[in-house]
Every structure is written in C-alpha cells, then in structure tokens.
N, C-alpha and C positions, 0 to 999 in steps of 0.2 A: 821313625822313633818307636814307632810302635814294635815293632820287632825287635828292636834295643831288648825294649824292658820283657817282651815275651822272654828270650831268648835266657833272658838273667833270670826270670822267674822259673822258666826250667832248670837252669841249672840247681839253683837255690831248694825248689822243691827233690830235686835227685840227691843231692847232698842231704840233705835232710832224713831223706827215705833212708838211704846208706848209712848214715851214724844211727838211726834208729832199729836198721835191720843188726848192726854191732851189737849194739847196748842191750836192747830186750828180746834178746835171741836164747829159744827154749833149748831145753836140751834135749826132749826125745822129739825133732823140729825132723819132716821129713826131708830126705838129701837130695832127691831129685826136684826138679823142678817143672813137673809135668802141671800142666793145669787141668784136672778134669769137671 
C-alpha cells in the first residue's frame, strides 16, 4: 500500500509543478534547461 499512495503522491506533486510551471511562467524565462 505503501507505494499505492507514494506513487499517487508523485504524480500529484508533478501535476502540480506542470500547471504551476504554465501559470507563473516569466517572459524573459531562460530556454534551455541546463542546470548550472
């Protein structure tokens, strides 16, 4: 069960991030996605 509700937790927090990275997304936002 435990990894039921992990697994749902993941998704839930991804979904999240993604409508969040929509919504308040800047406009001079850089394009690549490099991390340094």
């Amino acid at each position: 069960d435990f990894y039921l509700y992990l697994a749902a937790a993941i998704v839930t927090v991804r979904q999240l991030i993604q409508r969040a990275r929509t919504l308040y997304r800047w406009d001079t936002r850089p394009t690549t996605r490099r991390l340094k």
